[in-house]
C-alpha positions, 0 to 999 in steps of 0.5 A: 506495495500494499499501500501504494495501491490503496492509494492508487484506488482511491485516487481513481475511485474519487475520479468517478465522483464529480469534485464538489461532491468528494466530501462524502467520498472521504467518509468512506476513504476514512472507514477504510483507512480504519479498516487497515490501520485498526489491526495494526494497532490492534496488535501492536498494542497487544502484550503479547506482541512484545514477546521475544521473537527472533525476527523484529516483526514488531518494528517491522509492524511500526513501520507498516503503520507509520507508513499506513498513516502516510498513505492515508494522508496521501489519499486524502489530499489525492482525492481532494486535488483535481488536478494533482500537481507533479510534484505530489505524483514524484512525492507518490511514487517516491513513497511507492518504492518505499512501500515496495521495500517495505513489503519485500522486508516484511516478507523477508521477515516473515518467511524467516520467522516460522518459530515466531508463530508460537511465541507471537501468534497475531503478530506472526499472522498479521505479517504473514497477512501483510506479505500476502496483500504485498505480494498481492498488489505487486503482482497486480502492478506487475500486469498493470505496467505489462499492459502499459508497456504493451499499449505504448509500444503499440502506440509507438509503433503505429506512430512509425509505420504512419510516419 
């Protein structure tokens, strides 16, 4: 879900700035693509990354940069389009239950991986990193969708009580 808030933000970060103006908004949506894909491939190019691990902590890492990738490529066209076609939001949320799998994995794979962080110490933290923003963003969906929940049923309900 980590990534499925990335874009979230930078979707409703871009709002703020008028359209003709968004260019210099994608300079800083491109620092912070290389904020979060640079360690990735950090250790991932490391040697000893490919060390032996019990849990596939390095295909899991694969994983998370090739949909790092698409996430940055998701914000770049979302902060471009105004308005945002249906489709693009269905291909959205789409990718956020696949963000949202992949995250459970991740934590999965890391809590089950403790012997790991003696063999393939950055790979071990980065995941442990990797599910902490997870369980993160989840959680703030969580309350996000609580709250949405609440103001439509509140909505729905003065709706029949005036009806």
């Amino acid at each position: 879900m980590f990534l499925y808030m990335l874009i979230f933000m930078g979707y409703h970060s871009s709002r703020w700035i008028p359209l003709n103006q968004r260019l210099k908004f994608q300079i800083v949506n491109a620092v912070f693509v290389a904020v979060v894909l640079a360690p990735q491939l950090y250790v991932m190019g490391r040697p000893k990354s490919s060390r032996y691990c019990r849990q596939p902590l390095l295909n899991n890492l694969s994983a998370s940069v090739a949909l790092s990738i698409v996430a940055s490529g998701l914000s770049v066209v979302f902060t471009l389009l105004d308005p945002v076609p249906q489709g693009l939001w269905a291909a959205y949320h789409a990718f956020g239950l696949l963000s949202c799998g992949h995250g459970l994995c991740t934590a999965i794979l890391t809590l089950t991986a403790a012997a790991c962080a003696k063999t393939t110490t950055e790979l071990y933290y980065l995941s442990v990193a990797l599910t902490v923003a997870s369980a993160f963003s989840t959680g703030f969906f969580m309350v996000r969708s609580g709250l949405w929940l609440t103001k439509r049923q509140a909505v729905t309900g003065t709706s029949r009580n005036n009806g």
